[in-house]
Biopython code that builds the backbone (N, CA, C, O; Angstrom):
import numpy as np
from Bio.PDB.StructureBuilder import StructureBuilder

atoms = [
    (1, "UNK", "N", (-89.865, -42.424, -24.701)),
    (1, "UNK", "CA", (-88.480, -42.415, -25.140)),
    (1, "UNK", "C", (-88.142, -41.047, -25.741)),
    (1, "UNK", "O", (-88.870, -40.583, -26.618)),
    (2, "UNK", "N", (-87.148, -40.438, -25.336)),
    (2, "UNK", "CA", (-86.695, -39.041, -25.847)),
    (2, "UNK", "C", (-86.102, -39.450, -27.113)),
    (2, "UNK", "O", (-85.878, -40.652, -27.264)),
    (3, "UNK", "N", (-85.667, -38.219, -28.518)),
    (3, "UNK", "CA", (-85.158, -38.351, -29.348)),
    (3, "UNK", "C", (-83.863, -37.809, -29.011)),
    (3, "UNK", "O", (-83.654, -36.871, -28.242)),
    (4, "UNK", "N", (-82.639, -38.780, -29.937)),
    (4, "UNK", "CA", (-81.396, -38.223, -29.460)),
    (4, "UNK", "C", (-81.364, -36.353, -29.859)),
    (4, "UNK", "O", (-81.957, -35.569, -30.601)),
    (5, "UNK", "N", (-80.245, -36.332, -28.802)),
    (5, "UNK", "CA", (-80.248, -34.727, -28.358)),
    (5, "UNK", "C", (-81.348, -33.898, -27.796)),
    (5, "UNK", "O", (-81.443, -32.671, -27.812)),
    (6, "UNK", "N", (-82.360, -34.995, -27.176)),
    (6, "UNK", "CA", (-82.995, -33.877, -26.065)),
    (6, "UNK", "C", (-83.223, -34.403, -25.056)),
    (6, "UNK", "O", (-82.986, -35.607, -24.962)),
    (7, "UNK", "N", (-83.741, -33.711, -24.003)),
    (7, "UNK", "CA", (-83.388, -33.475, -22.684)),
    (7, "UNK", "C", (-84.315, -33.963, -21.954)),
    (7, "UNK", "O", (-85.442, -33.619, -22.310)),
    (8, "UNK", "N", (-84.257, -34.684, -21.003)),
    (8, "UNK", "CA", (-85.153, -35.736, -20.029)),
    (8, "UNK", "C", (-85.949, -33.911, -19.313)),
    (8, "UNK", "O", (-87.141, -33.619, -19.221)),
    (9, "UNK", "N", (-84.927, -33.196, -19.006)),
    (9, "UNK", "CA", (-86.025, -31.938, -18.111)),
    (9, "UNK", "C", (-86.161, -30.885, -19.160)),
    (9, "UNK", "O", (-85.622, -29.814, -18.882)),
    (10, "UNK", "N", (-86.748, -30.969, -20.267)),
    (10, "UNK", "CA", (-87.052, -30.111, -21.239)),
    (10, "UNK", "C", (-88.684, -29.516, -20.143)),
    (10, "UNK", "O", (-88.770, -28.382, -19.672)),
    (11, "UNK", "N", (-89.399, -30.238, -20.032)),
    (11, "UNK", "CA", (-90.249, -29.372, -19.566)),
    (11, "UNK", "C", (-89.960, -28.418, -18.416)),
    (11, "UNK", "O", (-90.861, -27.787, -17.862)),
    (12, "UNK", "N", (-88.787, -28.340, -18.101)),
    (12, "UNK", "CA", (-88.922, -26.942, -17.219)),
    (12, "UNK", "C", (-89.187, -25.734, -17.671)),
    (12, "UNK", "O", (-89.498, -24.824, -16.903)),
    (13, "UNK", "N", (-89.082, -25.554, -19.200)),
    (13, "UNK", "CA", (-89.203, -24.628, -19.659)),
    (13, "UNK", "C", (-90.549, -24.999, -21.113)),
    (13, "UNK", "O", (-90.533, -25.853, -22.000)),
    (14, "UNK", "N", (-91.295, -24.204, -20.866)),
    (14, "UNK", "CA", (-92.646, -24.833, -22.129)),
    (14, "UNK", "C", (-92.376, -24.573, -23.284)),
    (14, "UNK", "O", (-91.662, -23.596, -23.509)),
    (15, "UNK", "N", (-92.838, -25.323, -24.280)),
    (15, "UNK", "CA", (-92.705, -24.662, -25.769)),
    (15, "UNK", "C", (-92.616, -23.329, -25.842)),
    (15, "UNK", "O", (-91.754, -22.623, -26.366)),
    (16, "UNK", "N", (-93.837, -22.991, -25.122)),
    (16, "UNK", "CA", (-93.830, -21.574, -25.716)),
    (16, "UNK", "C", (-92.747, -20.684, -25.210)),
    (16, "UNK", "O", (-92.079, -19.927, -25.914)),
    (17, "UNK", "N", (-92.618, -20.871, -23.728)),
    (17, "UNK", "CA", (-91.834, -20.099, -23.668)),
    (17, "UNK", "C", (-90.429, -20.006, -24.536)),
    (17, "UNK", "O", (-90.138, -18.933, -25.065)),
    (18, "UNK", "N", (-89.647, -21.052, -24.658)),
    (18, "UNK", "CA", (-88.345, -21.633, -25.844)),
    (18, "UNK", "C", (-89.161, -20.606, -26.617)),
    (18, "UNK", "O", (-88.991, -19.419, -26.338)),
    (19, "UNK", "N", (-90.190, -21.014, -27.734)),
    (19, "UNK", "CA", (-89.955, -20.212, -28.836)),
    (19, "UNK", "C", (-90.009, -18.851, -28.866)),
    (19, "UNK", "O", (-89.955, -18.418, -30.017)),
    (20, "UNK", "N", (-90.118, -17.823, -27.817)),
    (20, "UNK", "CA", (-90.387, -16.823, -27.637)),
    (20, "UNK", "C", (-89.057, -16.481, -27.306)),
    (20, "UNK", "O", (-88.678, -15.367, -27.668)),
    (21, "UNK", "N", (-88.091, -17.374, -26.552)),
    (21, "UNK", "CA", (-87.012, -17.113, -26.284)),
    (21, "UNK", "C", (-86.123, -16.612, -28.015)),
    (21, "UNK", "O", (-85.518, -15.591, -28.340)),
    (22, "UNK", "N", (-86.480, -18.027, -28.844)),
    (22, "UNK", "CA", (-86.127, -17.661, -30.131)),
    (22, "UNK", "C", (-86.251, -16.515, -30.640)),
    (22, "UNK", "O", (-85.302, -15.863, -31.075)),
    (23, "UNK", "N", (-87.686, -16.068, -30.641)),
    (23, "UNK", "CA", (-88.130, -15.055, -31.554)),
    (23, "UNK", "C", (-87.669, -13.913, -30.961)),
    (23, "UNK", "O", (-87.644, -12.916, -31.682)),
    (24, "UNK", "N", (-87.270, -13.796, -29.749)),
    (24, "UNK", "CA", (-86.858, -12.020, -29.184)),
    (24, "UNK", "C", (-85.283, -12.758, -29.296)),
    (24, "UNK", "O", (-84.633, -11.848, -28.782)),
    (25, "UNK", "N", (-84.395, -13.687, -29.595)),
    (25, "UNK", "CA", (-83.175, -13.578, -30.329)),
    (25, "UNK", "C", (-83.315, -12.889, -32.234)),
    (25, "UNK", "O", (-82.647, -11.997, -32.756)),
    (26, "UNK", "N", (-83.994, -13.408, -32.602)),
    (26, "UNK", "CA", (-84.232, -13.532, -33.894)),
    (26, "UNK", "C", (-84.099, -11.880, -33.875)),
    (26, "UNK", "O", (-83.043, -11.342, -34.208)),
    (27, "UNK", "N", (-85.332, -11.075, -33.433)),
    (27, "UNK", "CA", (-85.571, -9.867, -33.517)),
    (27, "UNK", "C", (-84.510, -8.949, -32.900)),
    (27, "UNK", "O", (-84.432, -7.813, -33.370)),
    (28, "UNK", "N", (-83.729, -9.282, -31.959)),
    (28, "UNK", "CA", (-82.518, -8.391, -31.468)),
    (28, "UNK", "C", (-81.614, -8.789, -32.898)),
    (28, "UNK", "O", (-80.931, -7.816, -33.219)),
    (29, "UNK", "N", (-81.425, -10.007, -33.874)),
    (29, "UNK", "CA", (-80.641, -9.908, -34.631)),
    (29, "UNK", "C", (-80.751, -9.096, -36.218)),
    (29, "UNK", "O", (-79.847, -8.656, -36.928)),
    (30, "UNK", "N", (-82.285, -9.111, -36.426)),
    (30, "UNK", "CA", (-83.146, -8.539, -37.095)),
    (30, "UNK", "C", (-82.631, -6.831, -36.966)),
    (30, "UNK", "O", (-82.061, -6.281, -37.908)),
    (31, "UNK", "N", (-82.899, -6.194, -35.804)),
    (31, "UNK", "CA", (-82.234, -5.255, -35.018)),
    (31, "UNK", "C", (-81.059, -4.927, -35.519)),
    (31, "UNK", "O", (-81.095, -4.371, -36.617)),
    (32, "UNK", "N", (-80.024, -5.109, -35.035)),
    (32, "UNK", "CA", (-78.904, -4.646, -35.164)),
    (32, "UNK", "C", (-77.747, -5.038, -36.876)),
    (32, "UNK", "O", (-76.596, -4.616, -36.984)),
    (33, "UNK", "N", (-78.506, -5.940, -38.033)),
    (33, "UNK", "CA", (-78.913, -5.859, -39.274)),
    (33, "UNK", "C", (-78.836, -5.016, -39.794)),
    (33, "UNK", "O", (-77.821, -4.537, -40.301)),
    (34, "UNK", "N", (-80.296, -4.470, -39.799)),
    (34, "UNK", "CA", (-80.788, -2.967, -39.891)),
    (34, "UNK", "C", (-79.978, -1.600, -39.667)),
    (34, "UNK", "O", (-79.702, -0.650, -40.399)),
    (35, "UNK", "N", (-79.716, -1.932, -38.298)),
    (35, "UNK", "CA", (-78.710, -0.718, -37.666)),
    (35, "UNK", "C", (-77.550, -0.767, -38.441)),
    (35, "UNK", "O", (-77.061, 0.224, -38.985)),
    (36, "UNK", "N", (-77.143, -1.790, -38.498)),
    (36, "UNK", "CA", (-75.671, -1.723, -38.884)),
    (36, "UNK", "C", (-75.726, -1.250, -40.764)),
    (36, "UNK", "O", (-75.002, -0.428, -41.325)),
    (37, "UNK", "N", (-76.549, -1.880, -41.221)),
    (37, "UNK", "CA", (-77.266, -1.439, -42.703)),
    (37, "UNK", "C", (-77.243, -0.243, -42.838)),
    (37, "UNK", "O", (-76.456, 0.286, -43.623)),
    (38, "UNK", "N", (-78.019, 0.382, -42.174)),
    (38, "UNK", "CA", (-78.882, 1.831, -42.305)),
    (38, "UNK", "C", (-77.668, 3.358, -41.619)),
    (38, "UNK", "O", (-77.124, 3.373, -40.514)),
    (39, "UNK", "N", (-77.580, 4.298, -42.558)),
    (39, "UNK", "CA", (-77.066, 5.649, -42.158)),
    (39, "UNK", "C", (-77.557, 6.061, -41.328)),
    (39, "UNK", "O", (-78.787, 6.105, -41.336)),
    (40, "UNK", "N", (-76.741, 6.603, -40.117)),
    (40, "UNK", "CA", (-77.075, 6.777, -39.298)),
    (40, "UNK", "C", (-77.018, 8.247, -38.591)),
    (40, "UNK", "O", (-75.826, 8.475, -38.387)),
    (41, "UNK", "N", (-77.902, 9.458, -38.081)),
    (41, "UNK", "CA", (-77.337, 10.352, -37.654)),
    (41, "UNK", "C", (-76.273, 10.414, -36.367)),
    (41, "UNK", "O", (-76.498, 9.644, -35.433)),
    (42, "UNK", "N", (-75.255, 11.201, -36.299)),
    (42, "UNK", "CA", (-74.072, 10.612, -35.227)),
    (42, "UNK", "C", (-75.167, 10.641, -33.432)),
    (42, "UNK", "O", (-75.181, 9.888, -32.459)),
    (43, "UNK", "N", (-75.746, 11.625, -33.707)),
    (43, "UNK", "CA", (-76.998, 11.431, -32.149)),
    (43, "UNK", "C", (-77.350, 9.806, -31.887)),
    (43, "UNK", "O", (-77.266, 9.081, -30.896)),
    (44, "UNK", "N", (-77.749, 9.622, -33.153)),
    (44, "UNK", "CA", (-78.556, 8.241, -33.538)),
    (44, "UNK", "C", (-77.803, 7.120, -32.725)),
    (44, "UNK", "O", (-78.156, 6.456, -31.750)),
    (45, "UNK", "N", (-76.306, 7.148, -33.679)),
    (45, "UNK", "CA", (-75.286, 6.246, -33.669)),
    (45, "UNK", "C", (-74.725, 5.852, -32.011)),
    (45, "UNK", "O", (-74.569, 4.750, -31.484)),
    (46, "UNK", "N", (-74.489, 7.360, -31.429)),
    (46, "UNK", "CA", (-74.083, 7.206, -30.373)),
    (46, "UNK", "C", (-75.170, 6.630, -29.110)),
    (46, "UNK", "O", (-74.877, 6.338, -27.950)),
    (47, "UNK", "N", (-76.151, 6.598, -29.608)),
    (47, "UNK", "CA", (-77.865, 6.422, -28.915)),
    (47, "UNK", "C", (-77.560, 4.568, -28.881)),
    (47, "UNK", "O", (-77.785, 3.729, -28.010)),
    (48, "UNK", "N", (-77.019, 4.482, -30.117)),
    (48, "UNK", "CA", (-77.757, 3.061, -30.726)),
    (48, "UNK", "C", (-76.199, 1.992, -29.856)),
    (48, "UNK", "O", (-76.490, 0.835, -29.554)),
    (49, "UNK", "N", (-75.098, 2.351, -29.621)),
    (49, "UNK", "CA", (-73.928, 2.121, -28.988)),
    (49, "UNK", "C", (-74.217, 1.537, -27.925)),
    (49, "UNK", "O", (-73.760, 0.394, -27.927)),
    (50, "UNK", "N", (-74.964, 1.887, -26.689)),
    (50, "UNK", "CA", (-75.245, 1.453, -25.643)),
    (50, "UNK", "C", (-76.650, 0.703, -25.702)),
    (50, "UNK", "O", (-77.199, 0.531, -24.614)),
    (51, "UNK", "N", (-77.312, 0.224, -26.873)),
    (51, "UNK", "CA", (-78.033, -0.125, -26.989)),
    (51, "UNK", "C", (-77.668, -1.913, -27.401)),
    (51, "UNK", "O", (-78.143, -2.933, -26.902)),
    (52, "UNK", "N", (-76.945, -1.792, -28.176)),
    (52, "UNK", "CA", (-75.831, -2.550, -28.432)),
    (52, "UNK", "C", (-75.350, -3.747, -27.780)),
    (52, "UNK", "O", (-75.426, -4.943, -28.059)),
    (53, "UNK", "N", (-74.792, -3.033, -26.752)),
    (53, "UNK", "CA", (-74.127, -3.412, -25.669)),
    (53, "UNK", "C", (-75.373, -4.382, -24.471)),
    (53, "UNK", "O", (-75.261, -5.475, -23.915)),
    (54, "UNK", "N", (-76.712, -3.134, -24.472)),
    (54, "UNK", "CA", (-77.747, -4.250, -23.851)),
    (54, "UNK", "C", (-77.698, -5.685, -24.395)),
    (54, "UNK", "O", (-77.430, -6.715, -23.778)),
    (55, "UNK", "N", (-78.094, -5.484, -25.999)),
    (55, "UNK", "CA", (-78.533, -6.437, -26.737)),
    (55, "UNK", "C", (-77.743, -7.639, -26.417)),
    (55, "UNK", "O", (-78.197, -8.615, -25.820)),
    (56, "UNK", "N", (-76.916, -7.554, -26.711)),
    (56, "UNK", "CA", (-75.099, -8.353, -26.614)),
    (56, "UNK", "C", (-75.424, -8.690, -25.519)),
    (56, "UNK", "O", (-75.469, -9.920, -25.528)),
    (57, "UNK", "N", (-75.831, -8.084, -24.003)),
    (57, "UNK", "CA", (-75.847, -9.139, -23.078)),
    (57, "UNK", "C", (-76.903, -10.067, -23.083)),
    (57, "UNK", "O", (-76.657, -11.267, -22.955)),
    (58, "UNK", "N", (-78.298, -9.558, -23.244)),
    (58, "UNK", "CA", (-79.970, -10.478, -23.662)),
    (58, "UNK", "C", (-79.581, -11.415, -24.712)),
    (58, "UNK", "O", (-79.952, -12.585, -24.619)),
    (59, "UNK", "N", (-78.736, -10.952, -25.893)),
    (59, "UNK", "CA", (-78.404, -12.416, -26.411)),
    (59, "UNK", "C", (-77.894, -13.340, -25.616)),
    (59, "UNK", "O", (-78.449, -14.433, -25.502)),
    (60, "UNK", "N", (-76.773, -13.030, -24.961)),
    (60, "UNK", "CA", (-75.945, -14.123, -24.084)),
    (60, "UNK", "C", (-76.585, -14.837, -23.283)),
    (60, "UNK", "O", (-76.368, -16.043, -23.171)),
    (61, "UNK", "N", (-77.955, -13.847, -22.236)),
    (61, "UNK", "CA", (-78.647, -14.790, -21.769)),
    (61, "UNK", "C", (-79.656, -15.660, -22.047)),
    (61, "UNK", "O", (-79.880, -16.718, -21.457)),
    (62, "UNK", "N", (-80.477, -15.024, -23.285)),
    (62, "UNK", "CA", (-81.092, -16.304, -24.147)),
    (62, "UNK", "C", (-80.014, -17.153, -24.695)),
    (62, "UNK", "O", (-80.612, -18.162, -25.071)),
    (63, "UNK", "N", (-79.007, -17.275, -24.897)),
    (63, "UNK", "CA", (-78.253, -18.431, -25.790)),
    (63, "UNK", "C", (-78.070, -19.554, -24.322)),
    (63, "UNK", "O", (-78.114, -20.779, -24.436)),
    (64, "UNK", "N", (-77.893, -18.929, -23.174)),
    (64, "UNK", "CA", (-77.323, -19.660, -21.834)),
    (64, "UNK", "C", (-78.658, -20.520, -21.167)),
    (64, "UNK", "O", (-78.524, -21.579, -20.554)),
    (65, "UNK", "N", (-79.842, -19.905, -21.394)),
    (65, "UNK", "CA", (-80.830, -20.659, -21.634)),
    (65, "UNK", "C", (-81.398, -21.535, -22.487)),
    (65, "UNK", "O", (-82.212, -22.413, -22.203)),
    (66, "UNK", "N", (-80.953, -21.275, -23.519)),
    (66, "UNK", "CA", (-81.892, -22.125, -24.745)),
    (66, "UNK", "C", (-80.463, -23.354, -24.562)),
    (66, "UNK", "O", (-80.796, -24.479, -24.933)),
    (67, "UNK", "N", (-79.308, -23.270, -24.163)),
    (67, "UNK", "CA", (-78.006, -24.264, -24.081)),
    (67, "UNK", "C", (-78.785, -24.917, -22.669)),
    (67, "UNK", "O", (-78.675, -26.126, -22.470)),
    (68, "UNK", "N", (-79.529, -24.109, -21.761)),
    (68, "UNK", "CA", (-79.431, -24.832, -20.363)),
    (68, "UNK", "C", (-80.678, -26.119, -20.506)),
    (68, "UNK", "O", (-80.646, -27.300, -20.160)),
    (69, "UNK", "N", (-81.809, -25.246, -21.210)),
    (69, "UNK", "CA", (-82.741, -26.396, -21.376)),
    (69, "UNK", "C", (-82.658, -27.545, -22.851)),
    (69, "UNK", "O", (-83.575, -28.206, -23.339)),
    (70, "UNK", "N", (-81.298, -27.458, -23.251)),
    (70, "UNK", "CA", (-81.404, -28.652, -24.603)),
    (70, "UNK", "C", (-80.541, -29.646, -23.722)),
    (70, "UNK", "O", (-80.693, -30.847, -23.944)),
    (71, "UNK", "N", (-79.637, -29.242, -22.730)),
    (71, "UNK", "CA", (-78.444, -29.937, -21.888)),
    (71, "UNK", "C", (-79.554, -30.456, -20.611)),
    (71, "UNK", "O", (-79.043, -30.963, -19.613)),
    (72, "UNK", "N", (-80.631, -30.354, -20.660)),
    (72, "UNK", "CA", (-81.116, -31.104, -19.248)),
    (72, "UNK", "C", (-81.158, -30.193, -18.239)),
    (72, "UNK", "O", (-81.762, -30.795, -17.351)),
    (73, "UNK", "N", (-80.889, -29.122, -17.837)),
    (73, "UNK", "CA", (-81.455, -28.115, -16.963)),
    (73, "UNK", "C", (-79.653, -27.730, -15.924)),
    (73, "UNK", "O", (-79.475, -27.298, -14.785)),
    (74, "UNK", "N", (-78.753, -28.113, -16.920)),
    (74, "UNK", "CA", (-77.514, -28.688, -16.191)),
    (74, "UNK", "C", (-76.671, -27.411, -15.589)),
    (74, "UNK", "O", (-75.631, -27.600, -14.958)),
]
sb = StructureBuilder()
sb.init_structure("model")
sb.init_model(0)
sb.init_chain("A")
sb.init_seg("    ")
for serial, (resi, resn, name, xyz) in enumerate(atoms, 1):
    if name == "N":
        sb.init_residue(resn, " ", resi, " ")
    sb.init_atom(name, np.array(xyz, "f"), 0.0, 1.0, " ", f" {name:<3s}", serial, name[0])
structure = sb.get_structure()
């Protein structure tokens, strides 16, 4: 019997992998924290801009995953 709110095809994806998914969210947020915290030289700043912009999309696709495997693989 599953517990409410999870997913009959959770194993398509393994523990580990999910929590790894977590932890490289965690650390891109950890990331840009910091950045946004910390003085920056304008080289730096303009370096760190398009870096940004990666991040922002790797979040989106860990969030579209970690949503795809709690929803059943849907």
């Amino acid at each position: 019997m599953l517990w409410p709110g999870t997913c009959s095809n959770f194993g398509a994806m393994t523990a580990e992998a999910w929590v790894r998914l977590v932890e490289e969210m965690i650390d891109l947020k950890l990331q840009h924290f910091t950045e946004a915290t910390t003085k920056l030289s304008p080289d730096l700043a303009r370096f760190l801009v398009d870096k940004r912009e990666t991040d922002r999309r790797r979040l989106d696709q860990i969030r579209t995953e970690l949503v795809r495997t709690l929803q059943g693989g849907r």
